[in-house]
N, C-alpha and C positions, 0 to 999 in steps of 0.2 A: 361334363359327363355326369350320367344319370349315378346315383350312388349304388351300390350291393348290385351289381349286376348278376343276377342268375347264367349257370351254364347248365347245358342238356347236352342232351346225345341223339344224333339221331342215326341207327345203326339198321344196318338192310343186309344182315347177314351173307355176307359176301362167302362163297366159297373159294376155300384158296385151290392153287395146283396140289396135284396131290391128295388132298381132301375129300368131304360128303357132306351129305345133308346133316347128319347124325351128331358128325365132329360139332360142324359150323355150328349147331344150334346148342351144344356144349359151352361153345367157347363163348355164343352171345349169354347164355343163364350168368358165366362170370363176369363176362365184363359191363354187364347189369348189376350184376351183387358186387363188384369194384366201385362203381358209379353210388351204388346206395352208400355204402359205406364212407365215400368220400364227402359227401352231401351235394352230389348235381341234381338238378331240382326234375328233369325228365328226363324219361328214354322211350323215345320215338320209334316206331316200327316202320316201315315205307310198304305199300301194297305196289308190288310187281308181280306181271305174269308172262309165261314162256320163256321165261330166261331161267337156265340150266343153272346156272352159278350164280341164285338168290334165291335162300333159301328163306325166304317171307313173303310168300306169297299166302299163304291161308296167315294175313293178317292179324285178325281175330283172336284165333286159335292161340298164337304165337305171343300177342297182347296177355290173355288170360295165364298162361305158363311161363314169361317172366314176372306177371304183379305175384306169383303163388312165391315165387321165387325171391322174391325181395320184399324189406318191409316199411320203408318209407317213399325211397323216390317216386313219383309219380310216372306212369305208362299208358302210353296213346300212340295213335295212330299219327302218322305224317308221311305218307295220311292216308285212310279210305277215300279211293275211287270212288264218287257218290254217284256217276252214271250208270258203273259195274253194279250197282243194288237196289235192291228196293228200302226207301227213309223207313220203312214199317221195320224189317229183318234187323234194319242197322242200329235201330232205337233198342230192338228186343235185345239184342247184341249187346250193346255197351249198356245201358239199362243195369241187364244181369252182371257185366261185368263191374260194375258201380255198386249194385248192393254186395256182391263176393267182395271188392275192395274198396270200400266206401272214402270219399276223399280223394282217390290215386288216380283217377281214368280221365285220362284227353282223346277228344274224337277231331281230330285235323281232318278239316274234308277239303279234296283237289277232284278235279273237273276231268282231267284228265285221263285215258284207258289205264298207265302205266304200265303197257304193252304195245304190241304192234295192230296194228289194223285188223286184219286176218284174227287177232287172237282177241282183239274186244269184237266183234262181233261173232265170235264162237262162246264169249262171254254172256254179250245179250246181243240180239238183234238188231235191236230200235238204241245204240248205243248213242248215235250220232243226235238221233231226238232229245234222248236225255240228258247230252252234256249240252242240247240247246236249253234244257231244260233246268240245269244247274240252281239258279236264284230259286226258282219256284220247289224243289226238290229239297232245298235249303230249309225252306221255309216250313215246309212239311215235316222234317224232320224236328224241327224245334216245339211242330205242335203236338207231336205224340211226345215230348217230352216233359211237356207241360200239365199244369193240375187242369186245366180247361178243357182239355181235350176229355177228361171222362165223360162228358155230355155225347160226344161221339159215337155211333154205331162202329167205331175201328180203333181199339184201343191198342196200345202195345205196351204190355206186362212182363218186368214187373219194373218199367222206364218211367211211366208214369210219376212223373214228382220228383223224378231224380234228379240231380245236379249233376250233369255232367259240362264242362267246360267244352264248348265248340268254336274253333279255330279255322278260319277260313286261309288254305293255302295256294300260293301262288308265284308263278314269276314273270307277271305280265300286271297291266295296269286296267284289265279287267277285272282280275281278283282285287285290286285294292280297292276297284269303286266299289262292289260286293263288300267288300269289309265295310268300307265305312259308310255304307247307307243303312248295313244290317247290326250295324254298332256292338261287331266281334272285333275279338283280338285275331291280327293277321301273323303271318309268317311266309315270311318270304325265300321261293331256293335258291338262296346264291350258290350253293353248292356245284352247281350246274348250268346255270343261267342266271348268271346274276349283275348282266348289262341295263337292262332297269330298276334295279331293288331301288337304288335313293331316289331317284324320280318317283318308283311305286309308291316308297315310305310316305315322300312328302305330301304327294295327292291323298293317302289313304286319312293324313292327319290333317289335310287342310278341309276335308270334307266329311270328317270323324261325325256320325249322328249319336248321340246320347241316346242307349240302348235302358233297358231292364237287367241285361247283363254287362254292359260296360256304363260307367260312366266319362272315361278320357280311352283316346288312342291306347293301342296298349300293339307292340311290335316285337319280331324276333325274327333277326338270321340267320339261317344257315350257313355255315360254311366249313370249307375242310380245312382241318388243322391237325397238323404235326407234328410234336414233339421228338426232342430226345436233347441227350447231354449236350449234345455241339450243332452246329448249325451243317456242317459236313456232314454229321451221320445222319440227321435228320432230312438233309436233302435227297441222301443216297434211301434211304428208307419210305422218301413223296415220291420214288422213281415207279415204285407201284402203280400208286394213282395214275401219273401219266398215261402209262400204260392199259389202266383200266377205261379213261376215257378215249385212248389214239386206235382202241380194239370197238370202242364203241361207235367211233367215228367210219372205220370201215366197216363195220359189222360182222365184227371179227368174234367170234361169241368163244370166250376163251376163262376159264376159271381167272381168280385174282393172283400176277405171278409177281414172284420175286423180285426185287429190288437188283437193278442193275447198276455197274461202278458209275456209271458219268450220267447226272442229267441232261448235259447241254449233247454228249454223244447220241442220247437218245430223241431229243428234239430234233438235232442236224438230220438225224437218217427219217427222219420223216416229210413226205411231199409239203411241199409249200401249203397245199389247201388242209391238207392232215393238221399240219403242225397250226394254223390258222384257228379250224374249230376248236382244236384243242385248248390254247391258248385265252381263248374265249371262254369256255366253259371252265377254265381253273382261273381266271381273273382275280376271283375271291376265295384265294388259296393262300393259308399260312405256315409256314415252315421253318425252324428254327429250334434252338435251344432255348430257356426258360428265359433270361435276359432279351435276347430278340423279338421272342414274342413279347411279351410285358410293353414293348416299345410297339412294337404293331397293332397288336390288338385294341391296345391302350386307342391308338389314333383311328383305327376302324371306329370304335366305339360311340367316340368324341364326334367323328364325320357321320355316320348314319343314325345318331340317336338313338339307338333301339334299345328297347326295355330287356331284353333277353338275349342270350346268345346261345345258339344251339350248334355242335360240331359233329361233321361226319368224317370220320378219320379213317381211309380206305389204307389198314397197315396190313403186308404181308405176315406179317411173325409173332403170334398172339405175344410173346411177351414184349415184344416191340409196343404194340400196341397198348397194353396193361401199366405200362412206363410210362408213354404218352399220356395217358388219360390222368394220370397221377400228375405229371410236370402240367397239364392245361388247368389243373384246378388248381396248383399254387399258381401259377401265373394270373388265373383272373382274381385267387384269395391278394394277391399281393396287389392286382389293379383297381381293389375294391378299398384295399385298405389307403390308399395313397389321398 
């Protein structure tokens, strides 16, 4: 296992039942400034659209209002839609957001609308041209970020020269050829789809091109992780998640609810094909008290390689959640120190 493994966050502002926009974005400013305090090395925002109970969708915006918010951890996207923009707006964007917080800015850029059909092309038109357009768009983006690009009639200020770190995100094994021919650091969603990640890893690193900005592979996972004292409360408390994905499977568009008593009650009462995607999509799910995980993650680690680990914890009870985050960073301080 690789030594000092970093942890992040990657947090998409879920609204719970009961809640608003106003709480939710409350409760991410703390569990940002929990996370800086702790020393998790990022907190990731996710761009979604049309969905009522995510409240991060002006990305951006959201990026810019927790770095004011916090004073060391690092804050980025994971990631901007780069089909949803134009490379020129997204440069000028993070750019600005890099000289306000110099050091702290990640731009993860995904291919994908992270919305529904209907609402990326109310986005942009030509959506579908530009996620065929994804490498070359890529590309472009890194030239208005560069000192080269002043010779250009289309500058983007004040990005120019800036060092912003770009991460190419994905859960397929086109993004990892994209990584490793553009010789970025990748990240992969296991969060959600994370039936290819070690196959993705291995290709991204057996075909790693020696960049200006990398010189070795350089990797990170997503995945959901849960905390709490006992491996019972922390199951009854992943009862959320289930739920957040078996409501996505039907397209049940429902805020984030409650933790219900039994999980296995909760998989039974779901159709065979329900319970199926589901199952699938939490594959690379962790659940446990501090001893359990230490033993799990420990062995994710060791099996996928990966240079980073990044956790999305979909907890109903903000101090549920505030708990969590506290027990996941003594668990990887303790898998670090071993």
């Amino acid at each position: 296992m690789k030594s000092n493994i970093p942890i992040s966050i990657l947090e998409l502002a879920l609204i719970t039942q009961d809640s608003d926009a106003r709480k939710t974005l409350e409760k991410t400013k703390e569990v940002a400034q929990l996370a800086d305090s702790l020393g998790f090395k990022r907190f990731w925002l996710a761009e979604h659209h049309n969905m009522a109970h995510v409240a991060s969708s002006a990305t951006v915006v959201l990026i810019g209002y927790i770095a004011s918010q916090t004073q060391n951890i690092r804050v980025g996207s994971g990631g901007i839609m780069l089909p949803n923009h134009s490379p020129l707006i997204v440069a000028e964007q993070f750019g600005t957001l890099e000289t306000l917080y110099p050091n702290r800015i990640d731009l993860g850029l995904g291919r994908a609308p992270g919305t529904d059909g209907q609402t990326a092309q109310a986005i942009r038109k030509d959506f579908i041209e530009q996620s065929q357009q994804f490498p070359q768009n890529v590309t472009q983006l890194q030239n208005y970020f560069s000192v080269e690009n002043s010779k250009s009639k289309v500058r983007a200020f004040p990005a120019e020269g800036t060092i912003v770190p770009i991460w190419i995100l994905g859960s397929s094994m086109d993004s990892a050829a994209l990584a490793a021919a553009k010789g970025l650091p990748y990240a992969f969603a296991g969060h959600f789809a994370p039936r290819q990640m070690i196959q993705a890893f291995e290709y991204y690193r057996d075909n790693f091109q020696v960049s200006e900005f990398l010189e070795q592979p350089k990797t990170m996972a997503c995945v959901n992780a849960i905390a709490a004292d006992t491996d019972a409360e922390a199951e009854k408390i992943s009862t959320s998640l289930y739920q957040m994905f078996q409501n996505l499977v039907q397209n049940n568009r429902k805020p984030l609810q409650p933790p219900v008593d039994s999980l296995s009650d909760l998989m039974n009462d779901m159709s065979e094909e329900t319970r199926f995607h589901v199952n699938q999509m939490t594959a690379c799910s962790f659940v446990g008290c501090k001893a359990t995980l230490a033993i799990e993650l420990k062995k994710f680690i060791n099996h996928s390689h990966i240079d980073e680990l990044m956790i999305s914890s979909a907890i109903f009870d903000h101090k549920d959640k505030m708990k969590s985050l506290r027990i996941l960073k003594e668990v990887i301080d303790t898998i670090n120190a071993e």
